[in-house]
PATOR-871493 format. One record per residue: z, y, x of N, C-alpha, C in turn. Coordinates in steps of 0.05 Angstrom, whole numbers, plus 5000, padded with zeros to 4 digits. Layout:
# PATOR-871493
ZYXZYXZYX/...
This chain:
# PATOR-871493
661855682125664655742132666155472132/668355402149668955272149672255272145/673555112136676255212115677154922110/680054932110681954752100681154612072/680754322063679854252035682354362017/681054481990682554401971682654281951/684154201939683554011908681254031891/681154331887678454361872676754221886/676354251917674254131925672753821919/674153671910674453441911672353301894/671153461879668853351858666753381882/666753631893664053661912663853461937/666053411948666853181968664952981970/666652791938666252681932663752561927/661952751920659052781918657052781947/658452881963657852911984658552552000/661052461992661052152003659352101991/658652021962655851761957653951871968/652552091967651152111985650252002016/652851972029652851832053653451642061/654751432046655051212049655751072020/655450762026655650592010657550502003/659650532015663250482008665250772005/665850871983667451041982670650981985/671451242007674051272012675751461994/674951451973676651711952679651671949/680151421946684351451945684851651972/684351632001684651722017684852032010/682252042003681052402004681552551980/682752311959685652501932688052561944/689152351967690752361977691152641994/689652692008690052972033688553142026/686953152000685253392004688153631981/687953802004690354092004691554012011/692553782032694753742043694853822067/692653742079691953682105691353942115/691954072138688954232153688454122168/687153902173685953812184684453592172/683453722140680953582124680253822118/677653872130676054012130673454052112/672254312100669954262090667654472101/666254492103663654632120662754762083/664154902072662655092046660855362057/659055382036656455462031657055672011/654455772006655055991970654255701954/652255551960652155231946653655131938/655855171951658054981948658654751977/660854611980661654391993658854242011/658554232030656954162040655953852063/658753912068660253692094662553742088/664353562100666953542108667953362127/670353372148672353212163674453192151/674752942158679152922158679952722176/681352852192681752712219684652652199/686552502211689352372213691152352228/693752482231695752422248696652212260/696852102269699551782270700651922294/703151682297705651742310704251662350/705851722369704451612390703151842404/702052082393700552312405697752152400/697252032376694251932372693452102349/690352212339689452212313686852122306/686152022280684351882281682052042258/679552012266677252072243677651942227/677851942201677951812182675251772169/673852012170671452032148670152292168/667252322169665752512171663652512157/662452702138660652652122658352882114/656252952112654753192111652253222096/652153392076649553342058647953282068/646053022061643253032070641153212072/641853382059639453652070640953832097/643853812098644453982130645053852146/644353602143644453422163642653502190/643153492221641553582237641753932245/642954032231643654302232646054382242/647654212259650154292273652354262255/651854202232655054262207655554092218/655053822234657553602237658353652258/657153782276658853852313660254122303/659554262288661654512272664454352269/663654152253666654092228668753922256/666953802265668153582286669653882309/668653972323668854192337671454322327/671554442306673854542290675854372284/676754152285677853912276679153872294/677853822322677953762350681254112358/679654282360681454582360684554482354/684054392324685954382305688154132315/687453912329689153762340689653772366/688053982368689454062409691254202408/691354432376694654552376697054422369/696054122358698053992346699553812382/698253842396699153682428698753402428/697753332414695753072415694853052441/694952792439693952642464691352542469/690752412444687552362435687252262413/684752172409684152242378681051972381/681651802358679551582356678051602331/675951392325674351262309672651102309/671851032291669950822280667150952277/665050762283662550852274661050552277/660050612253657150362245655850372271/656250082283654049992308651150142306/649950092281647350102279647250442281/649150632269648650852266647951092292/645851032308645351142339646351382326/645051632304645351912308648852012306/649251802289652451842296653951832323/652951582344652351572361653651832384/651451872387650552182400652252312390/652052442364653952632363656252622378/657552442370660252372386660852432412/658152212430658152282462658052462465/656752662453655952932453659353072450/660953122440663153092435665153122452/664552862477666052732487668052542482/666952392462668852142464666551882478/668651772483668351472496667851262480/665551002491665550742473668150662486/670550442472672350372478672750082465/670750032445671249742436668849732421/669749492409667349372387669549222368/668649292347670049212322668849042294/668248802306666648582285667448622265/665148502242665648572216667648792205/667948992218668849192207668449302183/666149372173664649392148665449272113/665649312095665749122073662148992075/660649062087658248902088657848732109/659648752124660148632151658348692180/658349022171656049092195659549122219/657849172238660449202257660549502267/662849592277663949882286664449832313/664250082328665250232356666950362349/669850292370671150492373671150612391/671450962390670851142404672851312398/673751302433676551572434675351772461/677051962449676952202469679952402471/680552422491683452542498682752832490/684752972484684753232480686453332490/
């Protein structure tokens, strides 16, 4: 099921970022989780499994902030689910389009996206705190 985060959620999240990467964004995701609907979590009877949180800004833009998904449902659609749902969620807001970042190296992230329909639109050196570099990728809604 997929559902608006709430606070409780935030231990499971959280667990779910180290899992997936090496730099955690948690001020962010204390910040909006029950604020937002549009930080999302993909729950289970398990518990928290994935989650999105896309971002507003001014301009008719919104941006991915974070997409993240247990390593065991990874490959199983929860991230074109959460993304999919997210996507809905800022086409009622009249957005114009909606960007992000993704690790150069990361092809399966990649795909998903194209898959998606967003666009490569840049390259973003040392983006990384390790200094790998990012694509930015937008898609109008």
């Amino acid at each position: 099921m997929i559902r608006p985060a709430q606070p409780g959620d935030l231990q499971e999240i959280l667990r779910v970022e180290d899992l997936c990467f090496t730099e955690r964004n948690d001020n962010l995701l204390r910040r909006l989780c029950g604020v937002s609907d549009t930080f999302l979590v993909y729950d289970t009877e398990a518990g928290v499994r994935g989650y999105v949180l896309a971002t507003l800004h001014s301009g008719g833009k919104a941006r991915v902030a974070s997409l993240a998904v247990h390593p065991e449902f990874q490959r199983e659609g929860v991230a074109s689910e959460l993304m999919q749902e997210a996507m809905d969620r800022l086409c009622e807001k009249e957005l114009r389009y909606v960007e992000l970042e993704v690790r150069a190296s990361n092809a399966a992230a990649q795909c998903l996206y194209l898959g998606l329909g967003f666009e490569l639109a840049g390259v973003k050196p040392d983006y990384y705190v390790d200094g790998g570099d990012a694509y930015l990728m937008v898609r109008q809604l």
